[in-house]
C-alpha positions in Angstrom: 55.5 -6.6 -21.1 51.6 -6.8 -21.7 50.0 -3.3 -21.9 46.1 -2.8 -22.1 45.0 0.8 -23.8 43.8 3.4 -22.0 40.3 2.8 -23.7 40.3 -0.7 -22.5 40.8 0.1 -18.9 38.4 2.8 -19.6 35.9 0.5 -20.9 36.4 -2.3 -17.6 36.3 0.7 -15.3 32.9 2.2 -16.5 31.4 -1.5 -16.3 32.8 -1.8 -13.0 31.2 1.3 -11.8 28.4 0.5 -13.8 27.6 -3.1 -12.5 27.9 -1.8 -8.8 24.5 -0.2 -9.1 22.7 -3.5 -9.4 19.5 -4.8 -8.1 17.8 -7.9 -7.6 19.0 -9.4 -11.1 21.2 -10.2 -13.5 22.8 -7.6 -15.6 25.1 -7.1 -18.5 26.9 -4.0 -19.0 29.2 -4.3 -22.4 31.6 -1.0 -23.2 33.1 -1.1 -26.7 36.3 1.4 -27.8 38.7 1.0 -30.3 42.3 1.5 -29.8 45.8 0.5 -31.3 47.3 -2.4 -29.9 50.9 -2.1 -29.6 51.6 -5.9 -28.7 49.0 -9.0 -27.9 47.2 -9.2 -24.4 45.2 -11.7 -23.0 43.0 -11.6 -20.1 41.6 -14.2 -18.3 38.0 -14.3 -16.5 38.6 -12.7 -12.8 35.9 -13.0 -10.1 35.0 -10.7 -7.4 33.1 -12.0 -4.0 31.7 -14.5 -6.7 29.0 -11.4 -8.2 31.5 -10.1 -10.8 32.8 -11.7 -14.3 34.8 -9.6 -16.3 36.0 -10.7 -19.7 38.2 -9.3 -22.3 39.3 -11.1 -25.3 42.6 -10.4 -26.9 42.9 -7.9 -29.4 44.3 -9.1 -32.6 47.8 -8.2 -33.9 47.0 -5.8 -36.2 47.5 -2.3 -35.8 44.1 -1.0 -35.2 41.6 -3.3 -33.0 38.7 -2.9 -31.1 38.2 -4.3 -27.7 34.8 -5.1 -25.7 34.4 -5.6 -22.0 31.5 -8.0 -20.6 30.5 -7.1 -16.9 27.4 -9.5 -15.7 26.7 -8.9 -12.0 23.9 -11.2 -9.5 23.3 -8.9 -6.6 21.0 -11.0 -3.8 17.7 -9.7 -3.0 17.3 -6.5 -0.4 17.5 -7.7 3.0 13.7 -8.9 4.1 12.1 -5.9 6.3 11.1 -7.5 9.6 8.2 -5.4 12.0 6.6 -7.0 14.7 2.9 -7.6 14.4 1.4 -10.0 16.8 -2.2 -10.0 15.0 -2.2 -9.1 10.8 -3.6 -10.5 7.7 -2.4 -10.7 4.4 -2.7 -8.2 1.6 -5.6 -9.9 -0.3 -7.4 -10.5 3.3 -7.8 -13.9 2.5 -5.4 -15.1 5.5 -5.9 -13.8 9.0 -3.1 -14.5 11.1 -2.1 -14.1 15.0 1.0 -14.9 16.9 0.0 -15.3 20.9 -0.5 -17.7 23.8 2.5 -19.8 22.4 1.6 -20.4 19.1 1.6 -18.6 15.6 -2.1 -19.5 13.8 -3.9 -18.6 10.6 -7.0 -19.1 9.5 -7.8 -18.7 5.5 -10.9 -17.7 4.1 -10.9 -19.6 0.4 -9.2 -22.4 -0.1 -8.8 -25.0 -2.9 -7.3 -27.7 -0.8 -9.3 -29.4 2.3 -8.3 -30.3 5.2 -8.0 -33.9 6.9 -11.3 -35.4 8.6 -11.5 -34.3 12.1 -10.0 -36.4 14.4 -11.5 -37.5 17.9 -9.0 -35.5 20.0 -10.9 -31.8 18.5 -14.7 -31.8 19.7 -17.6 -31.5 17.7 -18.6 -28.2 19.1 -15.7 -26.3 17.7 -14.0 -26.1 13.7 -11.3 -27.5 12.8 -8.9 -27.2 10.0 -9.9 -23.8 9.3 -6.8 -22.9 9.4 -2.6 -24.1 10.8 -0.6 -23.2 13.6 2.1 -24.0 15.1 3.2 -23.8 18.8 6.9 -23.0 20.4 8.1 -26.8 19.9 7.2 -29.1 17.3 5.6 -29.3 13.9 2.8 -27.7 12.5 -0.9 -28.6 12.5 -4.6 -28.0 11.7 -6.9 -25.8 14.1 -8.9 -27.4 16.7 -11.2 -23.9 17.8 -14.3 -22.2 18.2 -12.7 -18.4 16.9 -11.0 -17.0 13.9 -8.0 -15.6 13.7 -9.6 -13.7 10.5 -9.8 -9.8 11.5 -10.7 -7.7 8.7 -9.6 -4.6 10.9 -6.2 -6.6 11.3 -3.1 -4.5 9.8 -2.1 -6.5 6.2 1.6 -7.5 6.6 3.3 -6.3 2.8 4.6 -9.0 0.9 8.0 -9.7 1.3 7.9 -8.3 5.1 8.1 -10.5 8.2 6.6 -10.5 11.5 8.3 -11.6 14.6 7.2 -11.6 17.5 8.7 -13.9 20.3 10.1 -17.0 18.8 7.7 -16.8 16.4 8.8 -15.8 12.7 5.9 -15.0 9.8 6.7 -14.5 6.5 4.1 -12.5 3.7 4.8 -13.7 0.6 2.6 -13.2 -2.8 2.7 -17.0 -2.8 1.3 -17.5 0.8 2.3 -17.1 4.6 5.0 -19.9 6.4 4.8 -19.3 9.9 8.0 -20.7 11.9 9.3 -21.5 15.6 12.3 -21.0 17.3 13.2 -24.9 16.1 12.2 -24.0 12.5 8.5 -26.1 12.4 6.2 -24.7 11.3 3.3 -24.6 8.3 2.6 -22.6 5.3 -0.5 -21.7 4.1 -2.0 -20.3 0.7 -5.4 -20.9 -1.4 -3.7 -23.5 -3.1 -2.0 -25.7 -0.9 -0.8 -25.9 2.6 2.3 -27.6 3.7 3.2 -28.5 7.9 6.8 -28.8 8.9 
């Protein structure tokens, strides 16, 4: 018959316990006791739900020994809070986004990256590529339009929140904005690069 000591099962309990309180990252808990080992026991990696490793090597054959329990845990991020802003901009104000008339749109203020030339179909009267939107069906483009979507009164939307509104999903990132559809097109958009989807 194998038999663990009471420290042992201490020791796994405490990480268990302790491992449960995780957050966003990786964590290793280690609990050390000594104990006597009245015959060899060997334990083999277990997994729980894939988040929890536990490993306990044998304890020698000797009378006295001393055991150590390894707990690592990888929780997944907090659940993404979700409000429903159909006009906002993002925390640094450099992105001014709305989400109405069938489309999601934002304009950005600075930008590193440039747009394509102008093509024939957006008249000369109006800006274009001042921005991306995209619209309930398809993939995302450049803005073709006289107006901004730039509102320094606008709400900011927090990092890591999103905006729905409709079928229309925004997400505030500290990298940039991606805007979606309902058919997951869509664009993102930073002062680095853009990306249409």
């Amino acid at each position: 018959m194998k038999r663990l000591s009471l420290g042992v099962v201490a020791a796994g309990a405490l990480s268990l316990i302790l491992a449960a309180c995780g957050s966003s990252t990786t964590k290793t808990v280690t609990a050390s006791s000594s104990s006597t080992a009245t015959s060899t026991a060997t334990s083999t990696p277990a997994s729980t739900a894939g988040f929890t490793t536990i490993t306990s090597p044998p304890p020698p054959t000797t009378a006295s020994a001393s055991t150590t329990s390894t707990v690592q845990t990888t929780t997944s991020a907090a659940p993404t809070a979700i409000v429903a802003l159909a006009t906002f901009r993002s925390p640094s104000a450099n992105i001014g986004c709305d989400i109405a008339d069938g489309e999601a749109r934002c304009d950005i203020a600075r930008r590193s990256w440039s747009p394509p030339p102008t093509p024939a179909s957006c008249p000369p009267e109006v800006d274009f590529g001042q921005g991306l939107q995209v619209r309930t069906s398809g993939r995302g483009g450049f803005v073709c339009a006289g107006d901004t979507a730039l509102d320094p009164t606008a709400p900011p939307l927090a990092y890591g929140v999103d905006s729905r509104v409709g079928t229309f999903t925004c997400a505030s990132r500290t990298a940039g904005i991606t805007c979606t559809n309902a058919t997951g097109h869509g664009f993102f958009i930073s002062s680095v690069f853009y990306r249409l989807f």
